[in-house]
N, C-alpha and C positions, 0 to 999 in steps of 0.2 A: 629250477632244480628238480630233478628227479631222483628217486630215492627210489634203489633195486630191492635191497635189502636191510633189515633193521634188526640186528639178534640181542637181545640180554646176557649179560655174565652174572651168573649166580653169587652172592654176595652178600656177608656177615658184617662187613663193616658198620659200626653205631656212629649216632653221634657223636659230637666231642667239640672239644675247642684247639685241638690241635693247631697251630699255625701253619703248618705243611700238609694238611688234611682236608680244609677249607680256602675260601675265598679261590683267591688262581690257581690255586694247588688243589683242588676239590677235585677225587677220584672218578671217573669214567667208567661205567659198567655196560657201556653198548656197544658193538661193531657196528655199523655202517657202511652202504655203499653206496653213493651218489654221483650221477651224472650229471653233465650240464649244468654246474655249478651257476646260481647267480650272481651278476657284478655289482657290487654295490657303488662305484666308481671308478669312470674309464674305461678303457677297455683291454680284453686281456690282448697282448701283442701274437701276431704271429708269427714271428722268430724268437721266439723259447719253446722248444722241443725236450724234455725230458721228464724226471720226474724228482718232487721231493720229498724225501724220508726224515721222519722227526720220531724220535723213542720221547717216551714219556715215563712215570714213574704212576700208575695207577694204582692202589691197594685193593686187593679184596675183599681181602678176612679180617675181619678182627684182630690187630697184633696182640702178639702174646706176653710183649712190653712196650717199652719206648720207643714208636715209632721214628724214624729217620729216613727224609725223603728219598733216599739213596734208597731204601728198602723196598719201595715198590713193586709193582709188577711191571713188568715192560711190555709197552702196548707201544708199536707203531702206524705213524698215521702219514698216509701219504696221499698228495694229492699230484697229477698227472695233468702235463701239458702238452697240445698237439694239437695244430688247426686252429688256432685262436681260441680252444675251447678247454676247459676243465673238467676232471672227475677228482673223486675224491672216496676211498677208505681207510677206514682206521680195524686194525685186529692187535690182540694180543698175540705176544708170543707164548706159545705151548712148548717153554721148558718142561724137562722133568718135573721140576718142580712145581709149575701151574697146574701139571694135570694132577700131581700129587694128592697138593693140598685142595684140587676141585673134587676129587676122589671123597677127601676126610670132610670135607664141610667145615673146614679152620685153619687157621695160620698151623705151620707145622714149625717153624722156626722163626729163633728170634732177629736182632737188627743189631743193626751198626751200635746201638746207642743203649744194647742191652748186655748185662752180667752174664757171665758165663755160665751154662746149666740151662737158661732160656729156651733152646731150643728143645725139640721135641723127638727130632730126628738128626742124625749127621748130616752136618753142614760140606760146605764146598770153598772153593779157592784160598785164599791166603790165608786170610782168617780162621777159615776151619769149621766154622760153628755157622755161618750166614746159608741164605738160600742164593741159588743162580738166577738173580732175579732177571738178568740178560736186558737192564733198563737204561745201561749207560751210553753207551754210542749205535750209530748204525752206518755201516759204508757199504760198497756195491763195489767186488769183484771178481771177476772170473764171470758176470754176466745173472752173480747173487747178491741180495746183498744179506747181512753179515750183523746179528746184534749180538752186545759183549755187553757185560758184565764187568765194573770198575776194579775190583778185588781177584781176577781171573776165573771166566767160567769157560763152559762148553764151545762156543760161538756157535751162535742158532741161525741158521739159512732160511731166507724165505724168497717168494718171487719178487722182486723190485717192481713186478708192475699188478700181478695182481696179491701181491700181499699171503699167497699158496705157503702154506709149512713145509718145510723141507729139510727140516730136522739137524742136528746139531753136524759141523761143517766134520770131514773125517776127517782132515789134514790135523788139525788143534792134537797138539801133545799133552799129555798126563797130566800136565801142571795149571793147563789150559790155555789162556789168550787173554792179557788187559785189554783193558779197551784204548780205543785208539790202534790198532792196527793203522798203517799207511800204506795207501798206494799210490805208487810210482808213473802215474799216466803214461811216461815217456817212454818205459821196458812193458809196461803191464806186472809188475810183479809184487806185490804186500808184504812187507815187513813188520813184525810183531813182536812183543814180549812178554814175559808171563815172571811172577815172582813169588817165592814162597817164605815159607818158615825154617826149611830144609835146606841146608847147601847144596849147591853153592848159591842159589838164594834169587837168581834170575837166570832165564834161558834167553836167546836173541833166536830168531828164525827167519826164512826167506820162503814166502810161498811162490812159485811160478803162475807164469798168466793162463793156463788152464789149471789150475786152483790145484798143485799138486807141491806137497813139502820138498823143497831142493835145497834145504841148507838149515842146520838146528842144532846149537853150541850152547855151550855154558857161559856164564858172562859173568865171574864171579861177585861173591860181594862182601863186605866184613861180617854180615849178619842181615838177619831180615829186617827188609827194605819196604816203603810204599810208595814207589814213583808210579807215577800216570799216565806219563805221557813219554812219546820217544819222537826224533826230527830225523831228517836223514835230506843229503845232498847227490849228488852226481854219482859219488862215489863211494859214500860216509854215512854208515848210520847213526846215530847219537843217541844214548841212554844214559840214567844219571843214578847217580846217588845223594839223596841229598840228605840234610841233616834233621830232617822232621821224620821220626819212626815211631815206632813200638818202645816206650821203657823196656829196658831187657831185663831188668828185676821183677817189675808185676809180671811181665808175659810168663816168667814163671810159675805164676799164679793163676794162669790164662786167664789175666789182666788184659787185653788191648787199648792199651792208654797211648795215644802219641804225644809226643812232646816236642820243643826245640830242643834238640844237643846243644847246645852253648859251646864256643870254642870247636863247632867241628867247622869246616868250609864245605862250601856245595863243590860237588863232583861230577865232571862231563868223562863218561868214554866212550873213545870213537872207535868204531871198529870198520874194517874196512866191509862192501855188503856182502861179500860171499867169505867173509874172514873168519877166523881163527883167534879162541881166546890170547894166546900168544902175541897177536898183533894188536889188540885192545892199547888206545894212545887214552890217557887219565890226564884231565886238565882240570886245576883246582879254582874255586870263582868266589866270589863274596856270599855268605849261609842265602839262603832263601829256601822258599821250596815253591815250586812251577807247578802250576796244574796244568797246564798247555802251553805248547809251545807251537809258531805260526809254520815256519816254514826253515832252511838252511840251505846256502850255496859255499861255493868253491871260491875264492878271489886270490890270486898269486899263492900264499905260502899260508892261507888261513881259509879256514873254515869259517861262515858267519853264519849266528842262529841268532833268530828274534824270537822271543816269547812273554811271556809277563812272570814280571818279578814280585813276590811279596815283601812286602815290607816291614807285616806282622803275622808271621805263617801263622802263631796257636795265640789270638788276640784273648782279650779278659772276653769273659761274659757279658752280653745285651741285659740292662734291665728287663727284666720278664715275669711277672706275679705270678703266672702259674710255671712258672721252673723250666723256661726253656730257652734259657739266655746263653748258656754256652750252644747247642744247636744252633740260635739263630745266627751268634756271633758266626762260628767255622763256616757259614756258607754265607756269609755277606761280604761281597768285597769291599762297601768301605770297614768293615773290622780289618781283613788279611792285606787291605790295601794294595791291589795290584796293580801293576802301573806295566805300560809295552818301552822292552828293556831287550838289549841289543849286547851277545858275545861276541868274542871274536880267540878262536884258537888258534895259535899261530903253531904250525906244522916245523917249523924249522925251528925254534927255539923253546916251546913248549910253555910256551907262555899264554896269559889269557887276559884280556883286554873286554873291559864295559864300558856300557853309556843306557842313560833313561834317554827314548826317543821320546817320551811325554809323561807329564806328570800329573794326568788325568786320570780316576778311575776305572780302568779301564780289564773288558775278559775277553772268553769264550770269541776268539777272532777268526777270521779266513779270509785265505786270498783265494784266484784263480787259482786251482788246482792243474791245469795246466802248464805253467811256471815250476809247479812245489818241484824243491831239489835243483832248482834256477834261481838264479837271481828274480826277484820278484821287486817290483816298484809300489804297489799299493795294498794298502789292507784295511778291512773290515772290521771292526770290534762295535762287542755289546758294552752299553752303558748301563747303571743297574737303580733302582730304588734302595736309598740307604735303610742298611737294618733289615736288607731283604734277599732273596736270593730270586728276583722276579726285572726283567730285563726291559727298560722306560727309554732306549734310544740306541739309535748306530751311528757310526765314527771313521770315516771314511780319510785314511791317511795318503800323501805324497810324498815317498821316502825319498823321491830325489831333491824337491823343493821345498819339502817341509811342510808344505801348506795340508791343513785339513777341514774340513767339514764335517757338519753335526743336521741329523735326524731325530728329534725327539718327539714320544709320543705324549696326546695327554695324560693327565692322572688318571688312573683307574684302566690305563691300558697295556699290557705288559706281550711283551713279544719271545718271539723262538729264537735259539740260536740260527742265522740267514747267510749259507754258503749264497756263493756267487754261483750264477749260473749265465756261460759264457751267450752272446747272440749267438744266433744260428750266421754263420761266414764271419763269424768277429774277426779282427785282426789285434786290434786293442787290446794291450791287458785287462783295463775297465769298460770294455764294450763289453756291458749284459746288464745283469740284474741283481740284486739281493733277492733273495726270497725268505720270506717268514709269514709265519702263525700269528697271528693276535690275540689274546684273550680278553675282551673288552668286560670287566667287573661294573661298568656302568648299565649294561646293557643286557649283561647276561649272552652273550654272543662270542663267539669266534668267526677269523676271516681269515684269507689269507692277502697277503700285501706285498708289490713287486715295485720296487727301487730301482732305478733307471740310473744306471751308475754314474753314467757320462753328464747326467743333470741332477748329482745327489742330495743337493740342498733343495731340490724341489718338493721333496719326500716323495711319497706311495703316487703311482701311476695309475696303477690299477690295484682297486678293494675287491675281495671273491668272498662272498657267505659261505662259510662250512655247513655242515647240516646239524650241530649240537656242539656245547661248550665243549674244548678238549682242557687237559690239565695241564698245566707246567709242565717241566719236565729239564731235560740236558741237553743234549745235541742230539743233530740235523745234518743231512747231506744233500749234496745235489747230483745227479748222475742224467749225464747227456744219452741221448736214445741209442746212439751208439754203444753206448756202455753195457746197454741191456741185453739180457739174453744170450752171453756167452759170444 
């Protein structure tokens, strides 16, 4: 391995006993640039050609209260394949806000998990009061890729391959961009949403495949909403409403307290993709609330989405001495209990039909993106360490035969969310790879690790050394070479 460059981020953060601050979750204060990655097992293949991108949630400053891992900075790290060989950088994103609060020498605002008035300066996206920390997802399109902000920020552009700022996307409207935008491999064109406090309370849009806004509606709602996630098919986008929000009592106290609505149902609408509020189709489902949803197709007279359903959207609090059992609770899924769970909306009667395809704990999944908005046969999910929000195996499903496989790592190793990344001439659905991060807590190390789909119970093929421990974090992409550079 060779190391081009090594910079520092200036940084107020103290100690603590934080749980989301330390151990795998211990923030990252350096860039790096490394070439010629070494293997620590196997070897790397030479048909995988692209690159992947993983957002993370680093702190800088000192918070100004209760930190909440969502509150991070957003540093992506990516490593690059080509030739059978590896490189590898990791940069933050230079929102507004990073350069802001690098400016002041301190948090300027407060978090997810803090009282109203915390903040320092005017806050951004739903909320109102948070910083655009831009730490939640990252995709590649139009030949950019794209990090977003859970609660709707700016969407922040940078080079997919060398990691260059390129500052927040212009297409993104007032209200901004949740995260999770989708893209469409098969038109080239991104679909997105954003949601406020203000009516009508969510926007739906359609970006084009030279990253230019072509289509941007209101998508009403009965009051402000916190969905996440959106699916979309051939010809169908799908956004929701579901019954976990904002108390509308304290928020008039700008309270942000969410809760289960008791007695509401969850709500899918589908609007057609260059549609019109008008034509929005509302299809009513059993309460839950979805943090992700996998993929959606077309079959005769219905729409079918798979995603994961919880079971206990706002669970009790984790025992925790120092006071942090309700955070640990809301981001473990065995508290919310999600399980991969199968809609079905039928177009012709306006009906809506489930089923649990597994009753496994099961998140954060991906198929071939190639397929998404197709029928799709196989998928990927993370398995998690209970009482934790830190990822100990993958889960390799066959939705036609039912059959699936399991990767688990040891204890003290916790991995990234691992899109598929297709072979170079694949034909297969599952001809490629998983790719993910490791954070090895026994070692003090990070890797990265490649899954050979087509023999997935054999686990990792090839182990690659990072150059320094990275942190936990959310989601990951993969983007074939083609993808890159417009």
């Amino acid at each position: 391995m060779r190391i081009l460059d090594r910079t520092a981020v200036a940084s107020t953060l103290q100690p603590g006993n934080h749980p989301y601050l330390n151990g795998a979750w211990t923030p990252l204060h350096e860039e790096v640039t490394a070439i010629d990655l070494d293997v620590i097992e196997g070897a790397i293949p030479n048909d995988i050609d692209g690159v992947y991108l993983r957002n993370t949630e680093n702190q800088v400053h000192q918070p100004l209260g209760r930190y909440h891992p969502f509150d991070g900075d957003g540093m992506i790290h990516q490593i690059d394949f080509r030739g059978g060989k590896a490189s590898y950088r990791n940069r933050f994103v230079r929102t507004h806000c990073f350069e802001e609060e690098a400016a002041a020498g301190q948090s300027l605002w407060g978090g997810l998990a803090d009282r109203a008035g915390t903040s320092l300066r005017s806050g951004y996206g739903a909320h109102g009061s948070l910083k655009d920390s831009s730490s939640t997802d990252i995709i590649v399109h139009a030949g950019k890729a794209i990090s977003t902000f859970y609660q709707c920020g700016a969407g922040w552009q940078l080079d997919p391959e060398t990691l260059a700022q390129l500052g927040p996307a212009p297409w993104v409207p007032e209200d901004g961009i949740s995260a999770h935008p989708k893209v469409d491999e098969a038109t080239g064109e991104l679909m997105f949403f954003n949601y406020s406090k203000r009516a009508p309370h969510m926007h739906y849009g359609v970006v084009d495949r030279a990253g230019k806004l072509a289509h941007y509606v209101p998508f009403p709602l009965p009051g402000p909403r916190l969905p996440h996630d959106m699916c979309f098919s051939e010809h169908w986008s799908i956004l929701n409403d579901l019954p976990v929000f904002w108390d509308a009592e304290l928020l008039k106290r700008d309270v942000h307290a969410a809760r289960l609505h008791e007695g509401v149902p969850a709500r899918f609408g589908l609007i057609p993709r260059h549609g019109s509020p008008e034509e929005i189709r509302w299809f009513e489902a059993a309460p839950t609330y979805v943090l992700h949803f996998l993929n959606a197709y077309e079959e005769g007279d219905e729409v079918v989405m798979d995603g994961y359903f919880q079971e206990e959207p706002t669970p009790p609090p984790l025992p925790d001495p120092d006071g942090y059992g309700q955070l640990r609770a809301y981001v473990d899924e065995h508290s919310f209990r999600s399980k991969l769970h199968r809609w079905r909306f039928n177009l012709a009667d306006d009906s809506t039909r489930e089923e649990r395809l597994d009753d496994r704990i099961l998140e954060f999944g991906m198929i071939n993106q190639r397929v998404a908005g197709r029928r799709h046969r196989y998928v990927y999910s993370t398995t998690s360490k209970p009482g934790w929000f830190l990822f100990n195996g993958f889960v390799k499903h066959d939705l036609e035969t039912g059959r699936s496989w399991e990767v688990m790592l040891e204890d003290g190793r916790y991995a990234s969310e691992a899109p598929f990344a297709p072979r170079s001439g694949a034909v297969d659905e599952d001809d490629g790879y998983l790719v993910s991060f490791v954070i090895d807590e026994n070692r003090g190390t990070s890797e990265c690790i490649l899954i050979d789909c087509k023999r997935f119970a054999d686990g990792p093929v090839c182990r690659i050394a990072l150059p320094h421990k990275i942190c936990s974090g959310t989601h990951a992409h993969w983007a074939e070479r083609s993808a890159l550079g417009g």
